[in-house]
C-alpha positions as CSV (number, residue, x, y, z in Angstrom):
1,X,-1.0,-18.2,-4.7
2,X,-3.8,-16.1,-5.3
3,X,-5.9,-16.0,-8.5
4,X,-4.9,-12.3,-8.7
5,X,-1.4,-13.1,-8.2
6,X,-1.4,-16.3,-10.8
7,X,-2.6,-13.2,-13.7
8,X,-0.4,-10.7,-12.2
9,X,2.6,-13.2,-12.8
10,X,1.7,-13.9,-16.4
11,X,1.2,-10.5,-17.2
12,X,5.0,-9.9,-15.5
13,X,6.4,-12.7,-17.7
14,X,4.2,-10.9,-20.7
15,X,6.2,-7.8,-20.1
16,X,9.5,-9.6,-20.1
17,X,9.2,-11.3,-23.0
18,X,7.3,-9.1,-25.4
19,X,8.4,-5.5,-23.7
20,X,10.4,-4.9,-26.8
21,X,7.1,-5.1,-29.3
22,X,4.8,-3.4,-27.0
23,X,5.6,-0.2,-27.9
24,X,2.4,1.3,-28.4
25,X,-0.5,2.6,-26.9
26,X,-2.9,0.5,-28.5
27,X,-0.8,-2.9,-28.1
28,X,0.0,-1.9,-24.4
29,X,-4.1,-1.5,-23.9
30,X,-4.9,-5.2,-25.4
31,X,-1.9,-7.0,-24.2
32,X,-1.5,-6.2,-20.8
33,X,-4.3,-3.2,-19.6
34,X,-7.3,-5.2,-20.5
35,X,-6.1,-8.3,-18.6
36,X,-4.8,-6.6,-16.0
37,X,-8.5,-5.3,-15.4
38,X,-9.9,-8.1,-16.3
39,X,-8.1,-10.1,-13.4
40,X,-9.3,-7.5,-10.7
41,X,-12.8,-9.0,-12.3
42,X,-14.0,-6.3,-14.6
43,X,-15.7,-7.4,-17.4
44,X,-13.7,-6.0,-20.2
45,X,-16.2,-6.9,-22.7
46,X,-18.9,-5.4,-21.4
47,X,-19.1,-1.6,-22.3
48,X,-21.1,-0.1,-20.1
49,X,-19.0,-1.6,-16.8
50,X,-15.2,-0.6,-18.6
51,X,-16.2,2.2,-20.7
52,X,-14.2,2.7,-24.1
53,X,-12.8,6.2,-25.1
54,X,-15.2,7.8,-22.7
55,X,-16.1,11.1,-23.4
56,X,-17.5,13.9,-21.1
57,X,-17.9,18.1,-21.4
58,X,-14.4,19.1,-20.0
59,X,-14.2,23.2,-19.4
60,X,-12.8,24.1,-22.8
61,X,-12.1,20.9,-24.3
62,X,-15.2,19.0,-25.8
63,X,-15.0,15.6,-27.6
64,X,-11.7,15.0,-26.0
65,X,-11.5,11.2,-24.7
66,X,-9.9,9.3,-22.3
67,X,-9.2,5.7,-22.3
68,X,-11.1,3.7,-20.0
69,X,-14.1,4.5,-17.9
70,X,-14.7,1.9,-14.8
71,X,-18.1,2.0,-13.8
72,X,-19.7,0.3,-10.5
73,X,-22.8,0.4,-9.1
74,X,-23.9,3.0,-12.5
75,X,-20.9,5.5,-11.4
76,X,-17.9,6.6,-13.1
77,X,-15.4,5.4,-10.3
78,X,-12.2,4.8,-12.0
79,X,-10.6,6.7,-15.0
80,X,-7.5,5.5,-16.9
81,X,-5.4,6.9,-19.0
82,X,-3.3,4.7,-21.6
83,X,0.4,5.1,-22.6
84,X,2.4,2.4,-24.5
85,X,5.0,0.1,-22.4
86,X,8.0,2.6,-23.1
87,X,6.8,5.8,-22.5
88,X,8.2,7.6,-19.3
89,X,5.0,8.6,-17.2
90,X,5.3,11.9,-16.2
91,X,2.8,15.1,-14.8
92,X,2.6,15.8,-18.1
93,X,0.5,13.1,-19.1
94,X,-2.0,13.2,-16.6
95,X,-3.6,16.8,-17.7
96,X,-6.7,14.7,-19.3
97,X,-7.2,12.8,-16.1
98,X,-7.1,16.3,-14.4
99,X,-10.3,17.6,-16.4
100,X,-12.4,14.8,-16.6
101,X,-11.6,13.8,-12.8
102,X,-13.5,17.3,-12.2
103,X,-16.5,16.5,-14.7
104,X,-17.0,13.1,-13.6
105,X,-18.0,11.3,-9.8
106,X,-14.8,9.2,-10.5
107,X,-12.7,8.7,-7.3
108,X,-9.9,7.5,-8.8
109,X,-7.4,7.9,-11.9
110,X,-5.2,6.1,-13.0
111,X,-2.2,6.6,-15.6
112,X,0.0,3.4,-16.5
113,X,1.9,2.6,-19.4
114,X,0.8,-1.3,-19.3
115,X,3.6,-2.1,-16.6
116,X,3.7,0.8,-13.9
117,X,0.3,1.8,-12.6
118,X,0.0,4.2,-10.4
119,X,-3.0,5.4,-8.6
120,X,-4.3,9.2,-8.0
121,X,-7.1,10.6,-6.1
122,X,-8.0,13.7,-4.6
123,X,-6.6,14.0,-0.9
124,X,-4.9,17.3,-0.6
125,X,-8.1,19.3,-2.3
126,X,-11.3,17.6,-2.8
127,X,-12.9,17.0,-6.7
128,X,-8.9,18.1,-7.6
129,X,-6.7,15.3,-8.8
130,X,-3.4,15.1,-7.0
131,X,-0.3,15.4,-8.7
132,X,1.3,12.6,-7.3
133,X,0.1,9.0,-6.9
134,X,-0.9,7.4,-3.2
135,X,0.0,3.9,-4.8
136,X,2.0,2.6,-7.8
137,X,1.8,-1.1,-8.6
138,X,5.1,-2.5,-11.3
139,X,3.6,-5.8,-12.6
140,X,7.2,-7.0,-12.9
141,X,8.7,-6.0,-9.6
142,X,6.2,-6.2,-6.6
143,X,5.7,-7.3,-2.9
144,X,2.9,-9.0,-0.9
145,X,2.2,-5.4,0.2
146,X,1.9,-4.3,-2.9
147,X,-0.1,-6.9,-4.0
148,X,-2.6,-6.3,-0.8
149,X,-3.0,-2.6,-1.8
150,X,-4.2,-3.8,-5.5
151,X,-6.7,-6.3,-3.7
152,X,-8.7,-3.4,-2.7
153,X,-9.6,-2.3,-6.5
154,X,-10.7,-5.7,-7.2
155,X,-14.3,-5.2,-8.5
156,X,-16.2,-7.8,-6.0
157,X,-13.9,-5.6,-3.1
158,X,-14.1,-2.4,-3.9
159,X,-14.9,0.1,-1.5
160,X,-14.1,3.8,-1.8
161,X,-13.8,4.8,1.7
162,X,-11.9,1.9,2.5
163,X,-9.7,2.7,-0.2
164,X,-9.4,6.6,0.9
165,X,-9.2,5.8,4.7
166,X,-5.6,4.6,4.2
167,X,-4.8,6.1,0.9
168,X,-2.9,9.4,2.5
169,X,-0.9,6.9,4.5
170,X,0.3,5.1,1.2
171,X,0.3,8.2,-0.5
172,X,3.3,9.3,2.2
173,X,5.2,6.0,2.4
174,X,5.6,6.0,-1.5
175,X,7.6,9.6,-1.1
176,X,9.4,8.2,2.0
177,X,10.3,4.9,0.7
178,X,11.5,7.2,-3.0
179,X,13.2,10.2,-1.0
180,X,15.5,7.1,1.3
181,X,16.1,5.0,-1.9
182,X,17.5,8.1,-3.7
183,X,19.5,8.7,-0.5
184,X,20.6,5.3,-0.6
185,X,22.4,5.9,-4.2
186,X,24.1,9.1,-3.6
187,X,23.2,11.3,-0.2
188,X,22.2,14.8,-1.6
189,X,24.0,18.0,0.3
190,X,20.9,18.5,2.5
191,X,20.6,15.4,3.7
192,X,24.4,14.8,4.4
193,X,24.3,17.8,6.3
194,X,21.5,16.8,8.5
195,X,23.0,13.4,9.3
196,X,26.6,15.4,9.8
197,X,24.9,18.0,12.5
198,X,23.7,14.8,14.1
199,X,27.1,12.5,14.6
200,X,29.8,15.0,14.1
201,X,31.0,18.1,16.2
202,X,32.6,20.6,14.8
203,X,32.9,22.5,11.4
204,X,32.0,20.4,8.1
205,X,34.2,20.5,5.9
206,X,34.5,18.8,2.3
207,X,36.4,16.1,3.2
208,X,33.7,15.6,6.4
209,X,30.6,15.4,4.1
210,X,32.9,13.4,1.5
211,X,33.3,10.6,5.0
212,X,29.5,11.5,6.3
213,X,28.5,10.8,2.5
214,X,30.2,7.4,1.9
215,X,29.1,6.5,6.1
216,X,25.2,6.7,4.9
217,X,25.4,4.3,1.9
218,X,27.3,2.0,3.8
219,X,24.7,2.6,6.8
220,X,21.9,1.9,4.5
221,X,23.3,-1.5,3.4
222,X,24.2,-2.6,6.8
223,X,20.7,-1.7,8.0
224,X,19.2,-3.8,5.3
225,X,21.3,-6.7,5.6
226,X,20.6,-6.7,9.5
227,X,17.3,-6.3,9.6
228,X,17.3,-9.3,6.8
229,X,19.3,-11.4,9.2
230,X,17.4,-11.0,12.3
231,X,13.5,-11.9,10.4
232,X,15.7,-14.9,8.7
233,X,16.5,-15.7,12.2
234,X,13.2,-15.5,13.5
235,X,11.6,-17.4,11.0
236,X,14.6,-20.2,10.9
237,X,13.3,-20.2,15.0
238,X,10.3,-20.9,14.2
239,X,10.6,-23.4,11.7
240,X,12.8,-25.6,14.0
241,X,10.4,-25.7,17.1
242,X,7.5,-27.0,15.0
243,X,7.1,-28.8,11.7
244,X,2.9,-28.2,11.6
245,X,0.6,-25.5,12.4
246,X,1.3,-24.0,16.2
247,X,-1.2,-21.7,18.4
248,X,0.1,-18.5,19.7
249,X,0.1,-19.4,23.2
250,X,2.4,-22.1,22.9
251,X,6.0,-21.5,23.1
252,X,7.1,-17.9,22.6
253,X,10.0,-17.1,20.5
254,X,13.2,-16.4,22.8
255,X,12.9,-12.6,22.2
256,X,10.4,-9.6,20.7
257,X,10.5,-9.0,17.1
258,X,8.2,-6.5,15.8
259,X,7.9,-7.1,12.2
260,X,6.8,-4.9,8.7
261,X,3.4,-7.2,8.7
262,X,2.4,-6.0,12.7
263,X,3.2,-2.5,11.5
264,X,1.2,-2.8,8.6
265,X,-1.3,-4.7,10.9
266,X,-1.6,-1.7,13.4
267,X,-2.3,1.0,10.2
268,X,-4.9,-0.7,8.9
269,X,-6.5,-0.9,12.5
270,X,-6.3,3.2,12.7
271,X,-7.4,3.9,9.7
272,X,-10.8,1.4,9.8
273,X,-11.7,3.2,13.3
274,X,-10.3,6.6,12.6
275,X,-13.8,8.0,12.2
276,X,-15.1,6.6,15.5
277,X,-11.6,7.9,17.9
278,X,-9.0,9.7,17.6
279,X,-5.7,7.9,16.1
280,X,-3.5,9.2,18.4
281,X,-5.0,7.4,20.8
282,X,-4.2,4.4,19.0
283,X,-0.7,2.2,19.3
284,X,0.9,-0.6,19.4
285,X,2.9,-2.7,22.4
286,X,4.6,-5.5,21.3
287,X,5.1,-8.8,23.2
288,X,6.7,-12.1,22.8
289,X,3.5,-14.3,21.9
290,X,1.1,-11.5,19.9
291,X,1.2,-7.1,19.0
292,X,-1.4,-5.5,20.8
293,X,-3.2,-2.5,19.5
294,X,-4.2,-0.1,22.8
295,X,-6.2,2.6,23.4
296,X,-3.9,5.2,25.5
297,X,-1.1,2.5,25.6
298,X,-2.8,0.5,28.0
299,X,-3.0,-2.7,28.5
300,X,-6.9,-2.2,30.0
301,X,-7.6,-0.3,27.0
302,X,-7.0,-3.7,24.3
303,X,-8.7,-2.4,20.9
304,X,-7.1,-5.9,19.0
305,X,-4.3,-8.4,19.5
306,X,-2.3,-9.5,16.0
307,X,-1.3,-13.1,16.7
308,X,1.5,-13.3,14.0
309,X,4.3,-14.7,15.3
310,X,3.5,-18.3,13.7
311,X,2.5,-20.2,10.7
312,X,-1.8,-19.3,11.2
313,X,-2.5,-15.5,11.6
314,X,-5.6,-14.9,14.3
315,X,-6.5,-11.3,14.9
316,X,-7.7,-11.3,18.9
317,X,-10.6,-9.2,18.7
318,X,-12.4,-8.0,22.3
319,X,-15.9,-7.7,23.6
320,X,-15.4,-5.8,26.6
321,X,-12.0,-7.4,28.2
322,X,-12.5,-10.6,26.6
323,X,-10.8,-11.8,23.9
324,X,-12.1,-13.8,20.7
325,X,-8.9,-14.9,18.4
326,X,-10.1,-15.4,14.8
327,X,-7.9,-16.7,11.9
328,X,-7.2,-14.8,8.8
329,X,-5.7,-15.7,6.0
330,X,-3.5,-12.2,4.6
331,X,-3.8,-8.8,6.8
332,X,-7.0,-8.1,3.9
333,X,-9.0,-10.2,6.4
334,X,-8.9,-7.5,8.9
335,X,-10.7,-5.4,7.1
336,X,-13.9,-8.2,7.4
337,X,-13.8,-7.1,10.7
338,X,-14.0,-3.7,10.7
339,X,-17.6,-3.1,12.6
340,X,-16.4,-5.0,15.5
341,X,-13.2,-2.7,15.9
342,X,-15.3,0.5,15.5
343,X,-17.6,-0.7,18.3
344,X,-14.8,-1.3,20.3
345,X,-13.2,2.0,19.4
346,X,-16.3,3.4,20.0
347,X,-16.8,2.2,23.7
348,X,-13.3,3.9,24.8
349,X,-13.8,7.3,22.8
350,X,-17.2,7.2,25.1
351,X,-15.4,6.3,28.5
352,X,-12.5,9.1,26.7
């Protein structure tokens, strides 16, 4: 476990026992906001890194404050704005954020009521605060991907075009992955009808979106469940053919699974060298013993190979056809290696 994850899990058991007497503002800031910056490695003590009750010349509105200023490198990156544990965060409450985000050289707000924190920047209209976040981190429910994503605002990582490069990406899973939950629960008309045009002939009739309706949930769940089976499969596999550490060219798993981490593997990879080709370009062919990332989907074309299918991680990185597997510890790592993947992105866009 990470050092980030060891404070992240305190904080979580924090919330769960005190939630009830962190009602405010103020006891939401010192109990849980302060640490939580202070384990991305912000000194919360000193002032002039995270900035108290930071004031700037808003159009209209002068002497108004908002929380925190995060400074780096003498800039006003990150500004936060502070709600206690029980408030519902809403657009509402983000119309401070909006005016100093246009005042300031911040790159990123951020509104949180001490448990959900959720991130805004400015991707659909540049020096304009968004009006939904590209990432939202619970501190008491969260997954290694999650926890990846929050990596990237730790103070000795931080790196705004990093950050950006795959924050319109995150920014459109979060809606996806909220639109399909709500779908899970209860199907609206739209979306019942959609499915329906797709599986049933015929007129729809109430009692064919009432069957349609009930189909999807129970879909949903059996999707779930199977796609949980088949990685607990894989990974049971895998456990039983070695009890130590085992190379990726030794003996391949029995058939191809292409799993959430060499999706997540292959986004990172477009957006680190979507300034040097065209993503498009970019895609991923999965085989028993590694994921390769292709130019073209070709196998001449290799931009990377994602080794994942056992205990170590290597990412197979290529010097003209030749191929150097490194080890990584979490999918972060690839992001170390980000000037040799441009350079190699760079060499087909040239023969493109």
């Amino acid at each position: 476990m990470s050092d980030l994850e060891a404070e992240i899990k305190l904080l979580a058991e924090r919330v769960q026992q005190y939630g009830d007497t962190i009602t405010t503002e103020e006891a939401a800031k010192t109990s849980i906001i302060l640490p939580f910056l202070q384990a991305l490695g912000f000194d919360v003590f000193n002032p002039s890194e995270v900035i108290p009750e930071y004031t700037a010349d808003a159009v209209g509105k002068k002497g108004e404050k908002v929380d925190y200023a995060i400074c780096i490198d003498e800039e006003i990156k990150i500004l936060i704005e502070c709600k206690g544990l029980a408030t519902q965060l809403e657009f509402k409450q983000l119309s401070q954020l909006f005016r100093y985000f246009a005042v300031t050289k911040a790159k990123f707000g951020v509104l949180t009521n001490g448990r959900h924190f959720r991130f805004y920047s400015d991707i659909d209209e540049p020096n304009k605060l968004d009006n939904k976040p590209f990432f939202t981190f619970d501190v008491s429910n969260y997954s290694q991907f999650d926890l990846a994503e929050l990596k990237k605002f730790q103070k000795s990582a931080f790196d705004v075009d990093g950050i950006l490069a795959n924050a319109e990406r995150l920014k459109y899973i979060s809606a996806v992955k909220s639109f399909l939950s709500s779908q899970m629960e209860e199907p609206s008309d739209r979306f019942v009808k959609a499915i329906a045009s797709e599986v049933h002939e015929g007129r729809v009739t109430a009692q064919v979106r009432a069957t349609i309706s009930g189909a999807i949930k129970t879909a949903f769940k059996e999707v779930i469940r199977d796609s949980v089976q088949s990685r607990l499969s894989t990974a049971l596999q895998s456990s039983s053919e070695t009890d130590g550490d085992r190379d990726s060219e030794c003996e391949e798993p029995s058939e191809i699974v292409t799993t959430e981490e060499e999706i997540e593997g292959m986004h990172i990879i477009r957006a680190i060298v979507r300034d040097t080709i065209d993503v498009r370009r970019v895609g991923m062919r999965d085989a028993k013993s590694y994921c390769a990332i292709l130019i073209d989907n070709n196998n001449r074309n290799p931009l990377a190979r994602l080794h994942f299918n056992y205990q170590k991680k290597y990412i197979g990185l290529f010097d003209g056809k030749k191929e150097e597997k490194v080890h990584i510890s979490d999918l972060e790592d690839i992001y170390q290696h980000a000037e040799h993947l441009r350079l190699t992105a760079k060499k087909y866009a040239q023969d493109g």
